[in-house]
Backbone bond lengths (Angstrom), bond angles and torsions (degrees), N, CA, C in turn:
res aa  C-N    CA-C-N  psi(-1)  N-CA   C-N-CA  omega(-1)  CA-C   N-CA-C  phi
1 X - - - 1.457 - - 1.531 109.40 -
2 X 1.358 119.37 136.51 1.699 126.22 172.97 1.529 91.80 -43.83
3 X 0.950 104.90 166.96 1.716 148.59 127.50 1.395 118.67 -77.57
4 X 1.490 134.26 145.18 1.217 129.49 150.92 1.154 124.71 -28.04
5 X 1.160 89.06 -51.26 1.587 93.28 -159.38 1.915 118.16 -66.09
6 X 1.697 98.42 -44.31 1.837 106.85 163.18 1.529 104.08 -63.45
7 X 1.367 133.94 -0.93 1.254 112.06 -173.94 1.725 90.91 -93.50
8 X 1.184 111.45 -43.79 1.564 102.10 165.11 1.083 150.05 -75.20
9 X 1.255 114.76 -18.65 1.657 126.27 132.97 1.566 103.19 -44.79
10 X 0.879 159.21 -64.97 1.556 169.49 -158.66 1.220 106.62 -70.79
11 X 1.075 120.78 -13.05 1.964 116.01 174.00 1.409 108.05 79.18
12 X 1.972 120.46 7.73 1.246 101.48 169.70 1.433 125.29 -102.62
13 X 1.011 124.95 -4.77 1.196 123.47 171.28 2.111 112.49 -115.97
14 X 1.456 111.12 152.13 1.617 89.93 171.41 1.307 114.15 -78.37
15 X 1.497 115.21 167.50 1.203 126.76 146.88 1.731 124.77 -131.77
16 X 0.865 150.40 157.88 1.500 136.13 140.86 1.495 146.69 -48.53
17 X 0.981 104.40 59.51 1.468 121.75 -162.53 1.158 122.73 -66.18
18 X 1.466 136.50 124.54 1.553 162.47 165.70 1.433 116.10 -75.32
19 X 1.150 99.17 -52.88 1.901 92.73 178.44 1.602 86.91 -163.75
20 X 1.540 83.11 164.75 1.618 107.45 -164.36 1.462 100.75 -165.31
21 X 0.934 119.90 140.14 2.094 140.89 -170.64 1.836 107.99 -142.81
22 X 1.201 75.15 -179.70 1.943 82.79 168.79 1.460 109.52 -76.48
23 X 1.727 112.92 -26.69 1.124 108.21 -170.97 1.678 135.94 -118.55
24 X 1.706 91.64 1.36 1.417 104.67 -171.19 1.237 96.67 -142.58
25 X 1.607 128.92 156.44 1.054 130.73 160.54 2.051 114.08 -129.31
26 X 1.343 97.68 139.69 1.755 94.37 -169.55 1.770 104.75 -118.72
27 X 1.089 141.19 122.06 1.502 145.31 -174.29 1.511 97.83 -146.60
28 X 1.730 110.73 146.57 0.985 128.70 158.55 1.579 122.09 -58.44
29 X 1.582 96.08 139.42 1.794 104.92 175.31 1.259 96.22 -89.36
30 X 1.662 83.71 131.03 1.708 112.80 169.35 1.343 112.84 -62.75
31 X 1.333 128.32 -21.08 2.048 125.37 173.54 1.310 87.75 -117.77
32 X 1.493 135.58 96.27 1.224 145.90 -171.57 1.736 87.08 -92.25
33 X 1.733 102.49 119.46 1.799 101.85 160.58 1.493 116.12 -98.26
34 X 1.478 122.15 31.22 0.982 117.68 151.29 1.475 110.65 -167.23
35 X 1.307 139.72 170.44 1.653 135.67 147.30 1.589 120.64 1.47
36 X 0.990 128.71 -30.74 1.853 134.02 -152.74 2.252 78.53 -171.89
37 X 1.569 77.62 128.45 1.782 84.64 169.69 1.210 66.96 175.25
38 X 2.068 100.57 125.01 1.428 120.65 -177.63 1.398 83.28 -154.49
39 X 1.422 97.55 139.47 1.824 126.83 166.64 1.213 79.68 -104.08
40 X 1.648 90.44 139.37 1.441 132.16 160.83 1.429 123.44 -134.74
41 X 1.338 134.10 118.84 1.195 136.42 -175.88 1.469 115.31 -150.36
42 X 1.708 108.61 -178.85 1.889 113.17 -177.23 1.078 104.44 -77.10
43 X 0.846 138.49 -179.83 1.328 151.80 150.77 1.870 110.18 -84.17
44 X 1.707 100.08 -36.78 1.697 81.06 175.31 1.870 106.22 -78.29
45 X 1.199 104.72 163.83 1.108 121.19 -170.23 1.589 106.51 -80.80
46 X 1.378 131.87 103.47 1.447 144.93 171.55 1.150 113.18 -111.65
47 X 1.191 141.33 124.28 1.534 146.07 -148.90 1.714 91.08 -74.05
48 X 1.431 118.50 -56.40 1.714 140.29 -150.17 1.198 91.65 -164.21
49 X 1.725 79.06 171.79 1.932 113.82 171.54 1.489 110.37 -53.64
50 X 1.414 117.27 -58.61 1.343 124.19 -179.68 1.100 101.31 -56.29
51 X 1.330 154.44 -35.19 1.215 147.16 176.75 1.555 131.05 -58.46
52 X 1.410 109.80 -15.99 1.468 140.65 -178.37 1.589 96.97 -39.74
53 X 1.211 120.21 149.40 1.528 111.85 179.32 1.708 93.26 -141.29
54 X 1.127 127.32 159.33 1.418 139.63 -170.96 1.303 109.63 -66.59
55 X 1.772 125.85 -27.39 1.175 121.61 155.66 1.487 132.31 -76.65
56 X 1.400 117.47 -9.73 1.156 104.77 -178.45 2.243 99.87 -107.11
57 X 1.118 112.94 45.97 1.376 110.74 179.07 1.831 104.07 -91.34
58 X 1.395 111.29 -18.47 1.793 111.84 158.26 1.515 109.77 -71.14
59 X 0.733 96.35 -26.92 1.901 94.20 173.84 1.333 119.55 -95.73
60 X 1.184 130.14 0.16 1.664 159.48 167.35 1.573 93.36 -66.47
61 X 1.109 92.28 -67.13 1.791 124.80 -159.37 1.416 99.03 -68.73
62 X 1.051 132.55 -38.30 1.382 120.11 159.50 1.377 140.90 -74.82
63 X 1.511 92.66 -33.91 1.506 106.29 158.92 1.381 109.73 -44.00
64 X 1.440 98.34 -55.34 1.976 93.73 -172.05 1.787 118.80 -67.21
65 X 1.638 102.41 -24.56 1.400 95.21 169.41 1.714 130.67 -55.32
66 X 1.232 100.35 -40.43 1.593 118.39 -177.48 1.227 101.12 -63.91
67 X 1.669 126.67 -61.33 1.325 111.94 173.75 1.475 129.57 -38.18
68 X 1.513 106.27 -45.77 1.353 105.37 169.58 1.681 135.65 -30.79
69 X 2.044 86.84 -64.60 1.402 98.99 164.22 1.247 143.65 -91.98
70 X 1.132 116.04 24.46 0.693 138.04 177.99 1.866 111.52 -104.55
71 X 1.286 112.35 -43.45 1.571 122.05 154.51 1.460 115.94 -52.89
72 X 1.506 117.18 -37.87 1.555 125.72 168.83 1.642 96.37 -67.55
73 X 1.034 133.05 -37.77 1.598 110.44 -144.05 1.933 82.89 -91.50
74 X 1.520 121.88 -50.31 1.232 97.36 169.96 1.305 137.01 -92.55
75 X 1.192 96.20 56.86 1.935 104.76 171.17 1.530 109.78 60.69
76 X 1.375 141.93 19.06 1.493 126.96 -162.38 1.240 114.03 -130.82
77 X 1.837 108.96 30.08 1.298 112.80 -179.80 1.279 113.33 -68.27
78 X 1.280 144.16 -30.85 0.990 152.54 -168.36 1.933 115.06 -71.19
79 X 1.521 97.83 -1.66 2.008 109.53 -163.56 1.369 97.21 176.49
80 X 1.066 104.43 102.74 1.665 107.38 155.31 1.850 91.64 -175.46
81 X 1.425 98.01 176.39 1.193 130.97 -157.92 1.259 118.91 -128.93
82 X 1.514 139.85 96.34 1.378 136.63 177.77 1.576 100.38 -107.81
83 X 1.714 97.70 132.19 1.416 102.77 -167.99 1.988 99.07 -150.16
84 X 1.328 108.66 140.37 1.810 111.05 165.27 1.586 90.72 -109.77
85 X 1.432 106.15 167.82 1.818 121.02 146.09 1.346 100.73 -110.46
86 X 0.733 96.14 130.61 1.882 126.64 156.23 1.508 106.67 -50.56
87 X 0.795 157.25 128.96 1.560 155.20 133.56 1.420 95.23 50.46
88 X 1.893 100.85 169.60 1.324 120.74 177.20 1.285 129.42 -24.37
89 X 1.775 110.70 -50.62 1.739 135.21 -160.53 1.573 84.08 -77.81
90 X 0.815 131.85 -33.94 1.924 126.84 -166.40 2.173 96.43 -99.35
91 X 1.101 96.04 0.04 1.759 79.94 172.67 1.994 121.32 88.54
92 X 1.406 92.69 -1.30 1.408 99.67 146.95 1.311 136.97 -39.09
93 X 1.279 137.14 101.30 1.602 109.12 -165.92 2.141 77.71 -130.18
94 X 1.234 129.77 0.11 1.562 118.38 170.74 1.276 111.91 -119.41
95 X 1.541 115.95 99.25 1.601 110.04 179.87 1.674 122.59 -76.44
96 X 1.474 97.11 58.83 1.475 106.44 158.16 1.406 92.89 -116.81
97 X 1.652 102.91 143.34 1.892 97.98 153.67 1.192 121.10 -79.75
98 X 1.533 98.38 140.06 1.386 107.75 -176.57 2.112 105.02 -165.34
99 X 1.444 107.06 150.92 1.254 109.72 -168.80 1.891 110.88 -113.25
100 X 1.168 107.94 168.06 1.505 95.34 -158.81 1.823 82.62 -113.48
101 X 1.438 148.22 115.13 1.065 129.84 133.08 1.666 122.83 -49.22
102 X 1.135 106.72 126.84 1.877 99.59 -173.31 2.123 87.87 -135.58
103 X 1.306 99.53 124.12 1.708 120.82 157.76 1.203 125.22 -168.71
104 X 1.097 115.22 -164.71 1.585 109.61 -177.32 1.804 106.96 121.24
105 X 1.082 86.98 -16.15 2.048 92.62 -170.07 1.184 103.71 -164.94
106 X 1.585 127.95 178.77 1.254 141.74 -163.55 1.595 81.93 -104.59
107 X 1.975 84.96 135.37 1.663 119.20 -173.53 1.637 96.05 -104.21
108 X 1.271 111.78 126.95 1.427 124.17 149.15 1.618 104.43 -42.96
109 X 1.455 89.26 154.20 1.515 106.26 168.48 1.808 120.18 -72.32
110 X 1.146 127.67 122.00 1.630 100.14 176.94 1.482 105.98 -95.70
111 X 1.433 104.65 163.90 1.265 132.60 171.30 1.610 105.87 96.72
């Protein structure tokens, strides 16, 4: 069964989309926890972090590029927050990987 998230990679469902490649796709979160809250993820299908495999660390690496510019394109280099959950116990509830850019405002401290 899809995930949300391949269904929007897949052109079947919408999303709000920021950037998009052969290999990544970036759209706004629909329960935005702050000003700027952007999922970013592969396009191939990786359950999680732990799931990472030694071949896909070029696709890691791009992932992290987009975040970058994507922090440049909305002004929040200076504060923001790139974060995955790990599985269920960490608050995962979409087993695609994918990372949350979060800025726009002053972040509490966690933990």
């Amino acid at each position: 069964m899809k995930t949300i998230f391949k269904k929007i990679i897949d052109g079947e469902l919408p999303a709000d989309k920021v950037f998009e490649n052969d290999l990544v796709v970036a759209f706004k979160d629909i329960h935005p926890a702050a000003p700027i809250h952007i999922l970013i993820m592969p396009k191939k299908e990786i359950p999680d972090f732990q799931s990472i495999k030694e071949e896909d660390m070029p696709l890691i690496i791009e992932v992290m590029k987009v975040a970058q510019n994507l922090a440049k394109k909305y002004e929040i280099t200076e504060g923001y927050r790139l974060l995955t959950n790990n599985g269920p116990f960490a608050g995962q509830t979409v087993f695609h990987l994918h990372f949350h850019l979060i800025g726009g405002k002053r972040l509490g401290a966690l933990g």
